[in-house]
PANU-39018 format. One record per residue: x, z, y of N, C-alpha, C in turn; residue in one letter. Coordinates in steps of 0.2 Angstrom, whole numbers, plus 5000, padded with zeros to 4 digits. Atoms other than C-alpha are relative to their C-alpha. Example, Ala and Ser with C-alpha at 12.3 -4.5 7.8 and 13.67 -1.06 7.14 Angstrom:
<recs>
500450004994506250394978500450005006a 499649994994506850364995499650035005s 
</recs>
This chain:
<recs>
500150075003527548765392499649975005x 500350034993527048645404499349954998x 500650045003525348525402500249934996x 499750045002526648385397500150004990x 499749955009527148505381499450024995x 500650005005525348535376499649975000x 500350055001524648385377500449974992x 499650035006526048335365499950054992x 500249975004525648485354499450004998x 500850015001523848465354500149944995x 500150075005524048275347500450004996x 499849985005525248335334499750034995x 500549975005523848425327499249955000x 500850044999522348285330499550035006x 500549954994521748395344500249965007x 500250064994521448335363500050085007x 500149964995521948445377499549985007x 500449994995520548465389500050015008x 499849984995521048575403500350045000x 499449945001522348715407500150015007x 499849974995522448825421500550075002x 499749975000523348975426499650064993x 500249965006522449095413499749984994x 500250035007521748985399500249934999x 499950065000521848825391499449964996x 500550025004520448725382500149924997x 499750045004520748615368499249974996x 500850045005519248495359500749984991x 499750045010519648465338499649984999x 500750025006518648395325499750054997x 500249985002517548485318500350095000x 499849914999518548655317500950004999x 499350015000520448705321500450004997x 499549995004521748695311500450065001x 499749944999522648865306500649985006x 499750024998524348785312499949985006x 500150034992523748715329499850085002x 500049924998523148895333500750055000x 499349985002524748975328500449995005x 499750044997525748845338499750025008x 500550004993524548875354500150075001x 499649904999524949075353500550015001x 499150005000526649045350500449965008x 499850044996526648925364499950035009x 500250014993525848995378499550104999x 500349925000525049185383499449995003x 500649994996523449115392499549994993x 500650015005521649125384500049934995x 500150055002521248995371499349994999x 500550025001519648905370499949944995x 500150065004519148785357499349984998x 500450014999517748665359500349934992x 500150055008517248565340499749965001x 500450074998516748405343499949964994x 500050055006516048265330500649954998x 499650055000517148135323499949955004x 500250054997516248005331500250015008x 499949954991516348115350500549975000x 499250024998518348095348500149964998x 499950094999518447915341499749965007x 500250054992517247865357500450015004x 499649954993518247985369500849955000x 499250024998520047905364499949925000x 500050064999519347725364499749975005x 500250024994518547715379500450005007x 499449974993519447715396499550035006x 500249984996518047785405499750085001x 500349945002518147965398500250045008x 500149984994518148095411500850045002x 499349974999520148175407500349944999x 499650065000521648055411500350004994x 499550005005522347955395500849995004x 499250005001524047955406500450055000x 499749975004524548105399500150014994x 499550025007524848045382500649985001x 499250015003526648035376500049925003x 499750044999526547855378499949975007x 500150004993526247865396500550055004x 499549974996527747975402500249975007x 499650034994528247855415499749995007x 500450014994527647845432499649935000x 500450085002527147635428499550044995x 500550015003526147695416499450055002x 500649954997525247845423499749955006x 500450004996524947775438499549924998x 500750055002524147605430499550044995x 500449975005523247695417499350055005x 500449924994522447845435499849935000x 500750064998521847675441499849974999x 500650045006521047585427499650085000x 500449955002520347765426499450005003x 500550004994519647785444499649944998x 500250065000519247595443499250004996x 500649995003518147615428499350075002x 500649994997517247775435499850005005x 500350024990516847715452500450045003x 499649964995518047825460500149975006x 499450014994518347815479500449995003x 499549984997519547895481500450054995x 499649965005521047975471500550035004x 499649974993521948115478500550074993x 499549985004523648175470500350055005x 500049955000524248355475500450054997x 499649955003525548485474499650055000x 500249935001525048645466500650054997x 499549974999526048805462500549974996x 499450025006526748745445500149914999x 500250095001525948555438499949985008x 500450044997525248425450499450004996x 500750005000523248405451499949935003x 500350054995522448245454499250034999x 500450004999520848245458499549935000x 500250054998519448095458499450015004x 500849994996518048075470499649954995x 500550055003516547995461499350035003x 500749994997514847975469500250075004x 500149954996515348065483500450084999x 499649945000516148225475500550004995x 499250015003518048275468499950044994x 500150005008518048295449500850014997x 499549995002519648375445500349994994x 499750025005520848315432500450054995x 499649945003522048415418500949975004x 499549994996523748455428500549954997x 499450065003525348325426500650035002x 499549995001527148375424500150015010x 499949994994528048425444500449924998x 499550074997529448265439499749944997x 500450075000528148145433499649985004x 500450014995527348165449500450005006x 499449994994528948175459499949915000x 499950055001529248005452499449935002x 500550054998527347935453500150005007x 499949994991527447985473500349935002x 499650064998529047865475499649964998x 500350065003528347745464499349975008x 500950034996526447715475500650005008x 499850034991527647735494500449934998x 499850055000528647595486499549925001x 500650044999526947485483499650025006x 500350024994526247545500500449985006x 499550014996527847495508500350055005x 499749974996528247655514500850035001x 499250005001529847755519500150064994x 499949935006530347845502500450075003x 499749924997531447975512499850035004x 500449984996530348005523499550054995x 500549925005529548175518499750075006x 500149944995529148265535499549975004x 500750034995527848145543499549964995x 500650055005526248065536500249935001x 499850075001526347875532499449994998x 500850045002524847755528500549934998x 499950035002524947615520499449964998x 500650015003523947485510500449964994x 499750055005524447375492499449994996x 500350045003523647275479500349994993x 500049985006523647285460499449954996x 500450035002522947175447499950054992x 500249965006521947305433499349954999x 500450015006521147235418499449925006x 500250084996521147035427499850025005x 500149984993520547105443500450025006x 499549994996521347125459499750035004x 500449954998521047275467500550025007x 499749974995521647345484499750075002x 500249954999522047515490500450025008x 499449974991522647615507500250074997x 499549965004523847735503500150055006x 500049944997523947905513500450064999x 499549955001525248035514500050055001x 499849954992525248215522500550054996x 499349945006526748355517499650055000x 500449935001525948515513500550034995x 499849925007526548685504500149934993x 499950035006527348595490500349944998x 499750074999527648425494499849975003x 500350034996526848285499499149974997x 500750035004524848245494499849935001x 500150094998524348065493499250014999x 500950035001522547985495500149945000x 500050085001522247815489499150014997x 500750044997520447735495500249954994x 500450065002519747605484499749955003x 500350044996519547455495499449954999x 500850035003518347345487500250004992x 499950035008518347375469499449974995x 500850045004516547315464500049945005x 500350044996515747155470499450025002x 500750015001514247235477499849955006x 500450074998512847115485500050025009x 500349984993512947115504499549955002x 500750014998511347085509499650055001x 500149974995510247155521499250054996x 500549995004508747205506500350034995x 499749935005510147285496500250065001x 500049944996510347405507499750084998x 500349915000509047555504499250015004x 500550014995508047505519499149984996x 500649994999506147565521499849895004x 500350074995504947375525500250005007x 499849994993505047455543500549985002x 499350014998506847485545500249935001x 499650065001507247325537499949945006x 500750064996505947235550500450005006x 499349994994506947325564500749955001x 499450035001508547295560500349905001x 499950065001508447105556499749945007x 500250044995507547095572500549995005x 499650014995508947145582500549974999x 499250055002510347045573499749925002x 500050064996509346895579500049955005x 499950004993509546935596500849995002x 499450034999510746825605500650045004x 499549954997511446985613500050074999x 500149955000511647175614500550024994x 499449965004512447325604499650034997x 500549965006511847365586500750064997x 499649945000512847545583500050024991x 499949975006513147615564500150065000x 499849935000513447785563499850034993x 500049945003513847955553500749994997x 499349995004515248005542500549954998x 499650035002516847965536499550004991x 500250025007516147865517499250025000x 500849994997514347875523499649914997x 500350075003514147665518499949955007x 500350024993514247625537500449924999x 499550055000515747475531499549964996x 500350055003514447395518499349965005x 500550014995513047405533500149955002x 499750054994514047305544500249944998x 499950075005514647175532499349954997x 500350055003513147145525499449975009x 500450054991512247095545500349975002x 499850065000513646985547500149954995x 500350065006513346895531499349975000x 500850034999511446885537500549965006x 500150054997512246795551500749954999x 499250045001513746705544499849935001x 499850075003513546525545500549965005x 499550034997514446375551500049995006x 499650024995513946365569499950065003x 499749934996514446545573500350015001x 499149984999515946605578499750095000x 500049925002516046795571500649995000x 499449984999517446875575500150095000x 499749935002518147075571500750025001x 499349975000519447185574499850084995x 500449965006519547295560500850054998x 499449965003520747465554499850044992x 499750085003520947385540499649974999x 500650055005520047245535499850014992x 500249955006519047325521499849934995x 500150085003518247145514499949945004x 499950084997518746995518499449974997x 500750035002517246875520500349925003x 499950084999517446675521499550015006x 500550024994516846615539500050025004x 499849954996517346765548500750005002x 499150014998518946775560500150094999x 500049955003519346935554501050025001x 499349984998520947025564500050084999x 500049915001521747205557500350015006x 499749994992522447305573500850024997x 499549985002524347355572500150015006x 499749964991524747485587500549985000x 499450014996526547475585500349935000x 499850074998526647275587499549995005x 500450024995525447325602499049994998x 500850005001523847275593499450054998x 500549964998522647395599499049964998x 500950014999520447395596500049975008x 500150044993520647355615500549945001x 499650084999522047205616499649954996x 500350055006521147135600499449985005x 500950004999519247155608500249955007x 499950034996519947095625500249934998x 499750065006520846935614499349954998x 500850015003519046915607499649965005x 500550034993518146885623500249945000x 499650064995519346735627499949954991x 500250015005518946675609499349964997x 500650025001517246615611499550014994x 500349985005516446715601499150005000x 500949995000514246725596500050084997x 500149965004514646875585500650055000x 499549944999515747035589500150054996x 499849935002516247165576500750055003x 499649964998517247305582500150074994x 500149935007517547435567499950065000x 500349934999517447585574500350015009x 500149964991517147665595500550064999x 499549924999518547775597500250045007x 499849944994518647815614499549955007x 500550024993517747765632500249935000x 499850084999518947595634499749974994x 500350035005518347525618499549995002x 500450014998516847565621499549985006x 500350024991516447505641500349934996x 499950075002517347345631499449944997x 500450035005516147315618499250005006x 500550024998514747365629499949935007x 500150064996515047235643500249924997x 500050035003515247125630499449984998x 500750015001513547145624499549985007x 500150044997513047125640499949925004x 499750055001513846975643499949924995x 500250075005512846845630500350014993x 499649995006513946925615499350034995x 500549935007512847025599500750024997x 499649965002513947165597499950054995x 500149955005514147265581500750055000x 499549945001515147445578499950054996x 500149955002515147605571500450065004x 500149934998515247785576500050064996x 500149975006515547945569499850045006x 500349954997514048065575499550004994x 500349955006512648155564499249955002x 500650025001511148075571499949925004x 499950054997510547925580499950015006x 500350004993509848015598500750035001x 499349975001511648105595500649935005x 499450064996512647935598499949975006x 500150034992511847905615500350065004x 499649954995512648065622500850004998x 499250015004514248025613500249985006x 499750064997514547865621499850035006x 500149994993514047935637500750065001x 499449984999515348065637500550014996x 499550055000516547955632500049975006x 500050004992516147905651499749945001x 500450074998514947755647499750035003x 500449974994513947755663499449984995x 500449995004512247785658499449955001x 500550025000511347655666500349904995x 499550055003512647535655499749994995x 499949995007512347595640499150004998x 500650005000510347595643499749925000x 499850074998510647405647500049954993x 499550055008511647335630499850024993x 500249965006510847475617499549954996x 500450055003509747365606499850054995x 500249965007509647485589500950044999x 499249955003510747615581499550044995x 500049975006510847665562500350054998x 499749975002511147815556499950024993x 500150005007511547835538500550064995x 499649985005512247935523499849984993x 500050015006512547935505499850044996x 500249965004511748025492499949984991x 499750045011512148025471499249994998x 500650015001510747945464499950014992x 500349985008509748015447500249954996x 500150055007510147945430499349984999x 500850025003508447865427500050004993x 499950015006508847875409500050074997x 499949935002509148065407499750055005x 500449944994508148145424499650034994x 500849955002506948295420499850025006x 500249964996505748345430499650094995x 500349935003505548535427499250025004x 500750004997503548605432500150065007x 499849974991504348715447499849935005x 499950044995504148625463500250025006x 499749984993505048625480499550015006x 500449994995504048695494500550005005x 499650004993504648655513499650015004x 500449994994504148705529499849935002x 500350094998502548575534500649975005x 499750054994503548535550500649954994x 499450045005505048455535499649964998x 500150055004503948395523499150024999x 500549974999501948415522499850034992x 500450005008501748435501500650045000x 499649975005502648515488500449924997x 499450075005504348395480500150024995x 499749975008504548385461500850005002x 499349945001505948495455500449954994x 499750025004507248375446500750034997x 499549975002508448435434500549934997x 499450055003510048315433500450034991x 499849965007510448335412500649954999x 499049995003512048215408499949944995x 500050045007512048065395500549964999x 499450035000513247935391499849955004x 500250044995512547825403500250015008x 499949974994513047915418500450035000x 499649975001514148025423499650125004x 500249934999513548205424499350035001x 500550044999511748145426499849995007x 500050064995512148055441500249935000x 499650055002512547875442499749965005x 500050054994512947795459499850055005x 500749954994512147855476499749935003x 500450034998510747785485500150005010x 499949984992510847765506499450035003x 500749964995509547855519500349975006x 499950034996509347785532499850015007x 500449974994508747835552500249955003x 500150044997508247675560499750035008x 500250014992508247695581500149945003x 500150074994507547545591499850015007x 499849964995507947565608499549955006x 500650014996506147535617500249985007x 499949994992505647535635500250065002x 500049954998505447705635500750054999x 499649975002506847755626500749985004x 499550014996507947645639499950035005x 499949954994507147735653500250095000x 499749934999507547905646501050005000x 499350025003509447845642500050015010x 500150024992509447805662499950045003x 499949914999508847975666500350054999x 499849925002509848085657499750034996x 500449955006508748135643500550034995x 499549985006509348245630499749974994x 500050045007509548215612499250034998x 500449985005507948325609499149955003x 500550054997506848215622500249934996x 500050075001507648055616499849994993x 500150005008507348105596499049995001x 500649995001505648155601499449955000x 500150084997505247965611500049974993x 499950025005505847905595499849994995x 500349965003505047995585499249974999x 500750024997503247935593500149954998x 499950095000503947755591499949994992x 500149995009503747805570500749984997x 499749975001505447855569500150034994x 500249945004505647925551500950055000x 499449985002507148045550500349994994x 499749995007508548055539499850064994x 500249975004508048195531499150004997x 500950045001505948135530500449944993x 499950055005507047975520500450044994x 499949955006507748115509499550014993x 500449955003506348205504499749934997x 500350055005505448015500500449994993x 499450025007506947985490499850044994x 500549945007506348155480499650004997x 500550025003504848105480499749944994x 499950055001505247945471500249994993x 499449995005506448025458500649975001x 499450055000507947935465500750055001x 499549965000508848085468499750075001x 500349925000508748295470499850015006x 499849974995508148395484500750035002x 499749954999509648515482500749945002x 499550034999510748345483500149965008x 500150014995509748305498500550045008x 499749964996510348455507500750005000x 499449995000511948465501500449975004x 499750054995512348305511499950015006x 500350014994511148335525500050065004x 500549904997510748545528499449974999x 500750014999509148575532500050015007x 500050014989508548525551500050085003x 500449924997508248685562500350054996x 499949945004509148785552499650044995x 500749975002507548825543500150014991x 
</recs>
């Protein structure tokens, strides 16, 4: 029996299938099981059975909410590919989800949702109600439906519950079939502004100082879904106004902003990060975004731009901030170039930030080696409410603010390594990422253990 046939027998009995894997299944009732739904669940299927008694109240909230944590689009009245897939993304939608990633497994499909950062697997879907959603999302990202041996990208746009929401669409074949990822391009309004950020007084103080310089190159870095796209937008809306000319090239334009000339690249009509940025120069720009440094021509472009009476901003995917000056360097920026045009470089990630509503601190506390941290950090135990989602709700960013001094240009210029260049840095009152963690701990705003999980520990230590 497939997860299609026991969802349908569960809700034949008032019951609510949970999850189902290859050895069990686990089913929520009211109050306690009915003989015949047991019966029927033995008769049905040879794996364990679990049953979880909930209150009446629990499963009236659970079936009227749309922000429960298992998809309502496997009820009966959702069979169709339209209605799953609108029903997955009113789901994601409502719990902040990322990113939604559909997936062939041995027998059912498996979606997955990303929330705050980590994938939160859902109960398995039918193989031909997922054959069917597949087509369906290539048709809305416009790609080729017969096409089944090479990846395709894509992007469309949906209007859930009055809102208009875009996504990029992603394809790869694997053992199975084909897996899809669909990104959430903007589905909140949050606030771009440069105090919404995260940012220490310091940092802030930095930063704001070099966006008001009429030249040079402010750098973003760390991972993919790090917060580097919110960074960037909101220091071109500290500088938006009417007599600026900002301009980007962008893969893809993630938020459209009034007042900005905002160009997506498209390799195979030619439009490359370097045709576009060269395009730019001749554009009479004050204000340069480049979305992401992906190889030495971009980046000799953007830097002789900066150079050149431009204020250029980018991002970069490296781990720390003394890290992305040896990048760019061998990428083949000459070093006394790059020494030249550096102005500041942010690096940052994201971290799920405590329910304030349901944290515990327990009377343990975390001890670190002084050189990490000089005190003991309270020990918080994430518990779980209806306010949050697992007693998390949202993440907070960290930040490691580099301003790129005298000293720090003279070592650039010599050939310093990353642990001279962190260490200059450092003197200059530098706090690392992982120093902006352990405050965050400090603070209750989130865990040590969530601290690491993002970051490791420095030194291996």
């Amino acid at each position: 029996m497939n997860a299609g046939q026991l969802i349908t027998l569960c809700q034949r009995h008032g019951a609510l299938l949970l999850s189902s894997d290859d050895v069990r299944v686990c089913v929520a009732v009211v109050e306690s099981p009915p003989a015949e739904l047991m019966d029927a669940l033995r008769f049905s299927t040879q794996k364990r059975i679990d049953i979880e008694c909930w209150t009446p109240e629990r499963m009236e909230k659970f079936q009227q909410t749309v922000t429960q944590s298992h998809l309502p689009a496997l009820a009966p009245a959702a069979t169709s590919a339209a209605d799953l897939l609108n029903q997955t993304l009113l789901q994601a939608m409502s719990q902040r989800a990322s990113d939604i990633h559909i997936e062939p497994a041995e027998t059912d499909w498996q979606i997955r949702l990303r929330i705050d950062g980590v994938l939160y697997p859902q109960p398995p879907i039918p193989t031909a109600v997922a054959t069917a959603l597949t087509a369906r999302l290539k048709v809305l990202g416009h790609l080729d439906i017969a096409e089944r041996r090479l990846p395709q990208d894509g992007q469309f746009s949906v209007t859930l519950a009055d809102t208009t929401v875009s996504f990029r669409i992603d394809t790869l074949p694997c053992r199975g079939g084909e897996k899809i990822v669909l990104r959430l391009l903007h589905q909140v309004q949050q606030p771009l502004a440069l105090n919404a950020l995260g940012m220490s007084a310091v940092q802030l103080a930095h930063f704001e100082d070099a966006l008001r310089q009429p030249q040079g190159l402010i750098l973003v870095t760390g991972p993919t879904g790090s917060g580097k796209t919110v960074t960037l937008y909101s220091a071109l809306q500290a500088r938006n106004a009417k007599e600026v000319n900002i301009c980007s090239v962008e893969d893809p334009v993630e938020i459209p902003l009034n007042g900005l000339n905002q160009t997506q690249i498209n390799p195979r009509a030619g439009l490359t990060f370097q045709s576009i940025l060269r395009a730019l120069l001749r554009q009479d720009p004050d204000i340069i975004m480049v979305g992401e440094i992906r190889d030495g021509e971009t980046a000799e472009i953007a830097i002789n731009a900066a150079q050149t009476g431009h204020l250029v901003l980018s991002t970069l995917h490296t781990n720390s901030t003394s890290e992305t000056l040896i990048r760019l360097q061998q990428m083949g920026v000459a070093r006394w170039m790059l020494s030249s045009a550096l102005s500041l470089v942010i690096a940052q990630r994201l971290v799920r930030r405590l329910c304030p509503h349901c944290r515990k601190e327990t009377p343990e506390k975390s001890v670190l080696p002084l050189t990490l941290w000089p005190h003991p950090l309270p020990h918080w135990q994430p518990q779980g409410c209806e306010r949050c989602y697992r007693g998390f709700y949202g993440r907070i960013a960290l930040f490691e603010v580099l301003t790129v001094n005298h000293a720090i240009r003279q070592a650039i210029a010599l050939g310093a390594g990353i642990d001279e260049i962190e260490t200059k840095a450092k003197q200059a009152g530098m706090g690392t990422l992982f120093e902006q963690g352990c405050q965050a701990v400090e603070e209750g705003l989130t865990t040590l253990e969530e601290v690491v999980r993002v970051l490791g520990v420095p030194n291996g230590e």
